[in-house]
C-alpha positions in Angstrom: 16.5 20.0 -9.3 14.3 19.8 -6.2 14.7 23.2 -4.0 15.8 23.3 -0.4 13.9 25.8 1.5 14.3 27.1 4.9 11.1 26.8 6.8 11.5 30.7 8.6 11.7 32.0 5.2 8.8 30.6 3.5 5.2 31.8 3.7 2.5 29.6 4.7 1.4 30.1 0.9 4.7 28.8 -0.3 5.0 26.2 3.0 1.3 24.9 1.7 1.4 24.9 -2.6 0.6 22.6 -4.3 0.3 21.9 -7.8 -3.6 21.7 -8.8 -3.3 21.5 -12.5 -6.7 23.1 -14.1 -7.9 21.4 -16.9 -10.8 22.5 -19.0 -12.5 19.7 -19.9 -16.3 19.9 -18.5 -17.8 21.0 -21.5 -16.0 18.3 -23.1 -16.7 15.5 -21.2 -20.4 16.6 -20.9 -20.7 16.2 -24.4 -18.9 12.7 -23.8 -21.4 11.5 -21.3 -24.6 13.1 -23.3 -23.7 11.2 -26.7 -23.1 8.2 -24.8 -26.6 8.3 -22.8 -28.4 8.7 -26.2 -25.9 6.2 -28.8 -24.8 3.7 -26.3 -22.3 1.7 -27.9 -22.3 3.2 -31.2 -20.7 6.0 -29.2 -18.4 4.1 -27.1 -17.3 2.2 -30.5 -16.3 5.6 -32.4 -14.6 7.2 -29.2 -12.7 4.3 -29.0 -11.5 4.2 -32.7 -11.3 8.1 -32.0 -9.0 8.3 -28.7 -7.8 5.2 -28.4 -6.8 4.1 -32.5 -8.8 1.0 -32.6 -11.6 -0.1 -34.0 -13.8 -2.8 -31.8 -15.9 -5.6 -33.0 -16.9 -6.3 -29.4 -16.4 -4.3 -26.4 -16.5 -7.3 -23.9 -13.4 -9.2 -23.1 -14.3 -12.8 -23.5 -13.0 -15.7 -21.6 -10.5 -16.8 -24.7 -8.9 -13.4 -24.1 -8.3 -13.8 -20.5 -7.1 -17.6 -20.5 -4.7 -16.2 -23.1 -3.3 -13.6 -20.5 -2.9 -15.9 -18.1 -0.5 -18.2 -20.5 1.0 -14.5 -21.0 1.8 -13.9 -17.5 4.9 -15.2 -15.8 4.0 -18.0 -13.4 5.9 -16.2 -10.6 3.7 -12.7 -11.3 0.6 -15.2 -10.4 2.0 -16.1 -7.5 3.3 -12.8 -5.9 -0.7 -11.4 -7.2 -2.0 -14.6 -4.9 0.2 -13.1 -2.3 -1.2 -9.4 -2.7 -4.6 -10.3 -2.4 -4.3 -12.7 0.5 -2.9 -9.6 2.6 -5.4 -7.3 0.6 -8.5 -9.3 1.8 -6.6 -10.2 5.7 -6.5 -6.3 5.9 -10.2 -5.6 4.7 -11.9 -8.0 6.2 -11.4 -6.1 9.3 -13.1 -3.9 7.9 -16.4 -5.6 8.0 -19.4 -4.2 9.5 -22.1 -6.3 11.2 -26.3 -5.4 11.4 -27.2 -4.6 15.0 -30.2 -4.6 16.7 -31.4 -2.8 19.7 -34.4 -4.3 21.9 -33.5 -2.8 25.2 -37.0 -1.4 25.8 -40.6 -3.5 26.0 -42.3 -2.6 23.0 -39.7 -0.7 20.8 -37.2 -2.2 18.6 -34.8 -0.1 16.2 -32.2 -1.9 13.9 -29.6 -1.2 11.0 -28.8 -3.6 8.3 -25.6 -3.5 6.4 -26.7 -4.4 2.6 -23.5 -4.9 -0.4 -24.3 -2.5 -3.4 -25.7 -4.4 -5.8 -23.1 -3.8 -8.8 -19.9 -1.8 -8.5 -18.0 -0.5 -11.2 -13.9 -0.1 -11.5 -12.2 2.0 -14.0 -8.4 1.0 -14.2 -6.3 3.1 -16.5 -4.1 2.2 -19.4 -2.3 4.6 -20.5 1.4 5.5 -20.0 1.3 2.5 -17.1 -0.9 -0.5 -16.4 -1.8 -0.8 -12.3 -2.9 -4.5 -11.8 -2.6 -3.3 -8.2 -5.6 -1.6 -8.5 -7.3 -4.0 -10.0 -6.9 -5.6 -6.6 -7.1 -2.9 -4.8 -10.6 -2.0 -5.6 -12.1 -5.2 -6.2 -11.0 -7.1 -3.1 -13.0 -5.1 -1.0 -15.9 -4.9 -3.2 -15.6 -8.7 -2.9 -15.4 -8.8 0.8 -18.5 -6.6 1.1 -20.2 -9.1 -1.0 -21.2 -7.3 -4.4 -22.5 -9.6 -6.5 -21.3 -8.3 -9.9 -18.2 -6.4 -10.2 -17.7 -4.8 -13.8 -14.4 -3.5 -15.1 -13.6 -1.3 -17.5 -9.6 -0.2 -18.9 -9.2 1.0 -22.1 -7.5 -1.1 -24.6 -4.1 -1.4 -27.2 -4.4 0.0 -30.6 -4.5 -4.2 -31.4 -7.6 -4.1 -29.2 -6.1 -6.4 -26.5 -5.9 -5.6 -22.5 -2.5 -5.3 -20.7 -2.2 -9.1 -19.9 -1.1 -8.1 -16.1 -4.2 -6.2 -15.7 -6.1 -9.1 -17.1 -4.3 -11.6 -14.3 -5.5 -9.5 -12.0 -8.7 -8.9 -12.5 -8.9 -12.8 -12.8 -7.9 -13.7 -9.4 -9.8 -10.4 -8.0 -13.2 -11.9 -8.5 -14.2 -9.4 -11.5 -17.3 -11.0 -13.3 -16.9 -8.7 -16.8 -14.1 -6.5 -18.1 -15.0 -4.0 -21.0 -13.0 -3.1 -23.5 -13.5 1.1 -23.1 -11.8 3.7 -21.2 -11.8 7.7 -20.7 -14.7 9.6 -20.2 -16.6 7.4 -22.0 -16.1 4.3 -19.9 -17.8 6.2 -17.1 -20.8 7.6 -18.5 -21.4 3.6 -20.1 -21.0 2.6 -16.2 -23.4 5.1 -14.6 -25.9 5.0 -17.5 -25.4 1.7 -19.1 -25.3 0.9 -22.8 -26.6 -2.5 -24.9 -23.0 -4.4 -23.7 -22.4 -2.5 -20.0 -25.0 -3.2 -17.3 -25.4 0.6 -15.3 -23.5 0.3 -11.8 -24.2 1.9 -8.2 -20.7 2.8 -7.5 -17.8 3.8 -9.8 -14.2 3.4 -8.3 -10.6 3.6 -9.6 -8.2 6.6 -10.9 -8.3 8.1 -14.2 -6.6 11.1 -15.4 -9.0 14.5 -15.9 -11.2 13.5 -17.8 -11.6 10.4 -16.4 -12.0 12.5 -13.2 -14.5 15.1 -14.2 -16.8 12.4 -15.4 -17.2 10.9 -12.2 -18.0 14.8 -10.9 -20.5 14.3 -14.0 -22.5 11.4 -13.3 -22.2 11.6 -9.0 -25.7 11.6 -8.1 -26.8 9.7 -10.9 -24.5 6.6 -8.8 -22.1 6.6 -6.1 -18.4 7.6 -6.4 -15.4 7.0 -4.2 -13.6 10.5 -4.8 -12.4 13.1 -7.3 -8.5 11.9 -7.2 -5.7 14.6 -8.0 -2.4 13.9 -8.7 0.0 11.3 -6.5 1.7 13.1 -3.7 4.0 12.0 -1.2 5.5 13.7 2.0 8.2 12.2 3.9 9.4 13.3 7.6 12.8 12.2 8.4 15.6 13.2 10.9 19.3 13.2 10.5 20.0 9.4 10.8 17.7 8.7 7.7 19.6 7.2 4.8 19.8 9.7 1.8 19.6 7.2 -0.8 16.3 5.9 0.9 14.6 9.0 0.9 15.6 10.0 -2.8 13.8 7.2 -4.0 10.5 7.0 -2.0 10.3 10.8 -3.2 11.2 9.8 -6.8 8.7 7.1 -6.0 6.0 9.1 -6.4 7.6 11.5 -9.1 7.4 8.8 -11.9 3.8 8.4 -11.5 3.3 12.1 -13.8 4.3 15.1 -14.1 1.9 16.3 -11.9 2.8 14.7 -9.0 4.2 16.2 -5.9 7.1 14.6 -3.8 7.8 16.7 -0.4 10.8 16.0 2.6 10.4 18.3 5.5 13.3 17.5 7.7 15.4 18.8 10.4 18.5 18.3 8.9 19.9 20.6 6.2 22.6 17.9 5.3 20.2 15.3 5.3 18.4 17.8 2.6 21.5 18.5 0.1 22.9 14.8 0.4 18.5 14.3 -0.9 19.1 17.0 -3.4 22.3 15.0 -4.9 20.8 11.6 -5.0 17.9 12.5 -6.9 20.0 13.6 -9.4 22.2 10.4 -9.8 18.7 8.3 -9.5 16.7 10.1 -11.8 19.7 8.2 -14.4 18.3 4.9 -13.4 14.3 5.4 -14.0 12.7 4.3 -16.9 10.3 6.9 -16.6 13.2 9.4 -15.9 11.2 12.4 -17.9 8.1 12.7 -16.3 10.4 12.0 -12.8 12.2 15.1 -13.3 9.5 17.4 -15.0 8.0 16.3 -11.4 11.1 16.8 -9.4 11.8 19.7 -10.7 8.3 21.4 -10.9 6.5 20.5 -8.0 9.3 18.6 -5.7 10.8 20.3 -2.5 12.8 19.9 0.7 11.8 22.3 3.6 14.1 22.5 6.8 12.1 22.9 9.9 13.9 23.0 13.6 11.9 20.0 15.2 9.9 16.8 14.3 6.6 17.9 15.7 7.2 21.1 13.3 7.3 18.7 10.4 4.4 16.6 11.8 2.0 20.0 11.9 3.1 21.2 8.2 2.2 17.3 7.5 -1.2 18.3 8.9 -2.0 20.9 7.5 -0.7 19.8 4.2 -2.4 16.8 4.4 -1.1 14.2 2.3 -1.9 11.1 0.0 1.3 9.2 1.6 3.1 10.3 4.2 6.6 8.5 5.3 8.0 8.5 8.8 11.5 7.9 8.3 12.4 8.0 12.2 13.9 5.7 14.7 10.3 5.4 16.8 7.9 6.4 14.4 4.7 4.9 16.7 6.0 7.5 19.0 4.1 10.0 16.2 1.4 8.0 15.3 -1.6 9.7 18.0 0.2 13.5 16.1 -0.9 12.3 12.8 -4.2 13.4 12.2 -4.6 13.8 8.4 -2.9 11.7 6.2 -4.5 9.1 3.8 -1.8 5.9 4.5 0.8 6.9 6.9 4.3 4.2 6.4 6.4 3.7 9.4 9.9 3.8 10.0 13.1 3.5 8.0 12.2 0.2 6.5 8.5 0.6 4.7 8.6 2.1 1.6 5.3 3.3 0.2 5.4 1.0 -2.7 4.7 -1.5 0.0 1.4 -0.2 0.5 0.8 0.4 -3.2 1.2 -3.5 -4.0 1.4 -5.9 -1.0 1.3 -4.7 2.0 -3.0 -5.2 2.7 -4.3 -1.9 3.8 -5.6 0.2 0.1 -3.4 2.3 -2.3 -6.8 4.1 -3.3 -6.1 7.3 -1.0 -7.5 10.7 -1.3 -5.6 13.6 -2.9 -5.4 17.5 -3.2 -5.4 17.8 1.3 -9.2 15.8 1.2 -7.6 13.3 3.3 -8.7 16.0 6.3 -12.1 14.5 5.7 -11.7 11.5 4.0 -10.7 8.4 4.3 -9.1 5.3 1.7 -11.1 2.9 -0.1 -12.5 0.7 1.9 -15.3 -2.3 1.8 -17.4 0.7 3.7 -17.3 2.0 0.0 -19.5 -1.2 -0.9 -22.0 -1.2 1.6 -25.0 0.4 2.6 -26.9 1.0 5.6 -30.9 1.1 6.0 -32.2 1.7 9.3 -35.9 0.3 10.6 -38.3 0.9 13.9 -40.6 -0.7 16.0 -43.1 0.5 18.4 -46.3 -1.1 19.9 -49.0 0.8 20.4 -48.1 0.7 24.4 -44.9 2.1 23.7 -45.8 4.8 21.3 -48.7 6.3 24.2 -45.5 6.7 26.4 -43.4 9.1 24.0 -46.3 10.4 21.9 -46.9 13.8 23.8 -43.2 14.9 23.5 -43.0 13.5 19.6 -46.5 15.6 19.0 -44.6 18.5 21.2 -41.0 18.2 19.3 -43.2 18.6 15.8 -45.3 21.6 17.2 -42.2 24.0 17.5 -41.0 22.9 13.7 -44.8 24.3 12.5 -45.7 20.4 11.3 -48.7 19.9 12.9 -49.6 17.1 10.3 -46.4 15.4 11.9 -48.0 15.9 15.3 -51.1 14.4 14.5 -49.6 11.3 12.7 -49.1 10.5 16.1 -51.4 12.0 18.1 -54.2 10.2 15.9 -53.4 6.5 17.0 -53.5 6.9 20.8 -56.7 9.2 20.8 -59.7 7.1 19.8 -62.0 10.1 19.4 -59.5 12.3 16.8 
């Protein structure tokens, strides 16, 4: 059962945990990513006869395969994903950034171009739930940016097929090849590339820790969008919130794993035992009911606090993946929010809104980095390269305090780079 706590009682310790499972895994997955650099698919082959029970003739999914998904897939699931990624791509599109020049000076020009990544790779899991919604979720913007090749990789069935859904998905995202490969494994044949899977420049999607450390692994080697933790959700509601409604946004995120953290701080200690009661009856109703209570029960909790800007500077500091304000006038809060991944207003948005239709991205940072991060975004796609341009009439007027500026740093070879082209006798 979720505990009630009372916010005067608690220490900032107990106000602040939460759960960080610690896996050991590195010298594992090291081992993963080494054999992979060296055997390329051989490797990938016999890890996924190894950890996934199925032994591959192929590790691409081949055209055939994804026309027979699409028979597979209810004509009304098309549909509603056709939905999804039109508000998907109306929400990131905003996103977009534009090159800019500046000429405001005679003689000096300085400029930044926004370049796509050439090739970005998504890793979508497969394991005790398949997430078309990530699918979309992480190649839309990848899209919008204009990436040229998007590869995907999600591990596959012990028949060697690919959850149709996710295959649907990936369809209508845009995603030019899908591979047949998951775990550890799946990222060290992105970042390094194998005889069947082209090396990307950006790895993106959630995995569980091994998936995780890999990309810790192979960062620097290419780009990566974060080192996800487990879902979390903290909702803020008042007295007039509906009971039922916040049971199952915080059960919501419970059926997700066992790890994951579901959190009400609220000002109403009726509001919080009427919570505590409909979990209970819910948790009857969920399909993943087991890994919802082992959640619940493990890492859940209700604090009472004695106002709404209380709750909204525990949210702070806490920092969460979601964050619900269940609240009459929730844009009243908005400017208080200042770390929180995807923040869903009022009584009537749900955060499973966010994590399959609403637009903005259900890719969110975890574990309190959302204090200095922000969700996936099409910035994840893009580079920037900067240029300058000075005549020589413009470099004479600044070329004193350049050579001056590189004289106090010691670098007089950086003084005389500039010294030398406006003083004909050096």
């Amino acid at each position: 059962m979720i505990k009630v706590l009372d916010y005067t009682k608690l220490t900032p310790e107990e106000i602040f945990a939460r759960n960080n499972p610690q896996s050991d895994v590195e010298d594992i997955v090291s081992d993963i990513i080494y054999n992979v650099r060296k055997n390329k698919d051989k490797a990938l082959f016999e890890y996924e006869e190894k950890f996934d029970k199925v032994k591959l003739t192929s590790l691409q999914v081949s055209e055939d395969e994804i026309e027979e998904a699409l028979k597979l897939v209810e004509v009304e699931f098309i549909d509603i994903l056709k939905k999804a990624k039109e508000n998907i791509i109306k929400f990131h599109v905003q996103q977009k950034r534009n090159s800019f020049i500046i000429n405001d000076e005679e003689g000096i020009i300085c400029g930044q171009k926004i370049i796509p990544i050439a090739r970005a790779g998504l890793y979508v899991p497969g394991g005790t739930a398949a997430y078309p919604s990530t699918v979309l979720m992480d190649a839309l913007p990848a899209l919008i940016a204009g990436v040229k090749e998007i590869v995907m990789v999600t591990p596959p069935s012990k028949e060697g097929k690919i959850n149709p859904y996710i295959l649907a998905a990936a369809s209508i995202a845009g995603v030019n090849k899908i591979f047949k490969v998951g775990g550890a494994q799946a990222i060290a044949a992105l970042a390094y590339g194998t005889e069947s899977i082209p090396p990307v420049d950006k790895i993106v999607g959630p995995g569980n820790a091994f998936v995780a450390e890999a990309k810790k692994q192979v960062f620097g080697k290419v780009s990566i969008d974060m080192i996800a933790g487990p879902s979390e959700i903290l909702v803020i509601a008042d007295e007039n919130s509906s009971p039922s409604y916040v049971a199952s946004d915080l059960l919501c995120q419970a059926e997700h794993d066992k790890n994951a953290s579901s959190v009400l701080v609220t000002t109403s200690l009726d509001l919080a035992l009427k919570v505590q009661e409909e979990i209970e009856k819910q948790l009857d109703l969920l399909e993943r009911k087991e890994i919802a209570k082992c959640s619940i029960d493990n890492n859940g909790k209700i604090i009472i606090v004695p106002t709404i800007e209380k709750a909204i500077e525990i949210s702070n500091t806490i920092a969460p993946e979601h964050l619900e304000l269940c609240l009459d006038n929730p844009f009243d809060y908005l400017d208080a929010i200042t770390n929180a991944g995807s923040i869903f207003m009022g009584r009537n948005c749900p955060e499973a809104l966010g994590d399959y239709f609403a637009g903005p991205n259900h890719t969110l940072p975890t574990m309190g980095s959302a204090k200095f991060s922000s969700p996936l975004s099409v910035d994840d796609f893009i580079k920037k390269t900067q240029y300058t341009y000075y005549t020589k009439k413009a470099l004479c007027k600044v070329a004193n305090d350049v050579a001056f500026f590189a004289s106090k740093e010691g670098l007089t070879g950086h003084a005389r780079s500039v010294t030398i082209r406006i003083n004909e006798n050096e």
